[in-house]
C-alpha positions in Angstrom: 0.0 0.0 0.0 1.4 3.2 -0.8 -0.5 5.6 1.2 -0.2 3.4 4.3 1.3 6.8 6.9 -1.8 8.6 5.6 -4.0 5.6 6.2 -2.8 5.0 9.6 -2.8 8.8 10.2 -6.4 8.3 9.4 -6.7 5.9 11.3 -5.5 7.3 14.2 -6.7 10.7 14.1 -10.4 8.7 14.3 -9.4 6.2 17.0 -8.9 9.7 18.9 -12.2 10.9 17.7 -13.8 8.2 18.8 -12.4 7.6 22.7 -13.3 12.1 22.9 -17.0 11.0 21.9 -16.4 8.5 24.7 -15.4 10.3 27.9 -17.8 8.0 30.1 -15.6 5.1 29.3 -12.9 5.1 31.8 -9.4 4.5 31.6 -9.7 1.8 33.9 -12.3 0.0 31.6 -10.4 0.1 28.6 -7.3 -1.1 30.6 -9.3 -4.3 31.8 -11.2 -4.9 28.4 -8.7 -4.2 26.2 -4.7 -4.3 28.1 -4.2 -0.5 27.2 -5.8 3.3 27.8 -5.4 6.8 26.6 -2.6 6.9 28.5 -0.9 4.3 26.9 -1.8 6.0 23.7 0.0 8.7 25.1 3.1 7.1 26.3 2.8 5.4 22.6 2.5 9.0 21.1 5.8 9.9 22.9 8.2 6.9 22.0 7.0 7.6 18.1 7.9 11.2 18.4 11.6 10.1 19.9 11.7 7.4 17.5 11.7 10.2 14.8 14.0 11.9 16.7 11.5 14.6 18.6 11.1 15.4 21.9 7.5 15.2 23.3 7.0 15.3 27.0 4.2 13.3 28.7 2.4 15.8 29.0 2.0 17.1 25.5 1.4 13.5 24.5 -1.4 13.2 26.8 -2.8 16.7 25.6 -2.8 15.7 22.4 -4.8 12.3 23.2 -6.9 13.8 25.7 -7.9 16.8 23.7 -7.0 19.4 26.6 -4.8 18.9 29.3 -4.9 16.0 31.5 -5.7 17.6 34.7 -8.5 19.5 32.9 -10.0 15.6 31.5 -9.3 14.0 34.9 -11.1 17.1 36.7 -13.9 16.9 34.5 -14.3 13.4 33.4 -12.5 11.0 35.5 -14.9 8.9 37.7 -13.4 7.0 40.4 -12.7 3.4 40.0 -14.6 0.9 41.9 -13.5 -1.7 43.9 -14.3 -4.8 41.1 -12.3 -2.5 38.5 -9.7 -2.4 40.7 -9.9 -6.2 41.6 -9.9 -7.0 38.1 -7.1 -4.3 37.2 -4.8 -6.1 39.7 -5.6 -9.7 38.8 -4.4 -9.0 35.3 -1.4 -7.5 36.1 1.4 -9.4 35.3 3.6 -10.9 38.8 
């Protein structure tokens, strides 16, 4: 495929779309359904950029998943986790 950086571009740019549409889904939620969350994502974000030989701190990474900054998302749409989130969070954790 030749256009497959402006596929994935695509690709991402709606993945990011989607999760904003998505603030009542918790980070937790996605970690235990699917083994990574917008932070990942983030952290993801920020090993590309030094791959390609740029710097991007954490939290301009997360900013740019999160759509605003992080303590803005957290202050507005972080819930806290319950107790079976965290149960489940820490029984897939590897030992």
């Amino acid at each position: 495929m030749a256009n497959t950086d402006a596929i994935e571009a695509a690709v991402f740019r709606r993945l990011l779309a989607h999760l904003d549409s998505r603030k009542d889904v918790q980070n937790i939620e996605l970690m235990n359904l699917a083994g990574f969350c917008r932070n990942c994502l983030a952290k993801w974000y920020a090993e590309a950029a030094a791959e390609a030989g740029e710097v991007v701190a954490d939290a301009q990474a997360r900013e740019r998943i999160y759509g605003m900054p992080y303590s803005e998302w957290k202050a507005l749409y972080q819930q806290p986790a319950s107790a079976e989130q965290l149960a489940t969070f820490k029984a897939r954790q590897p030992e």
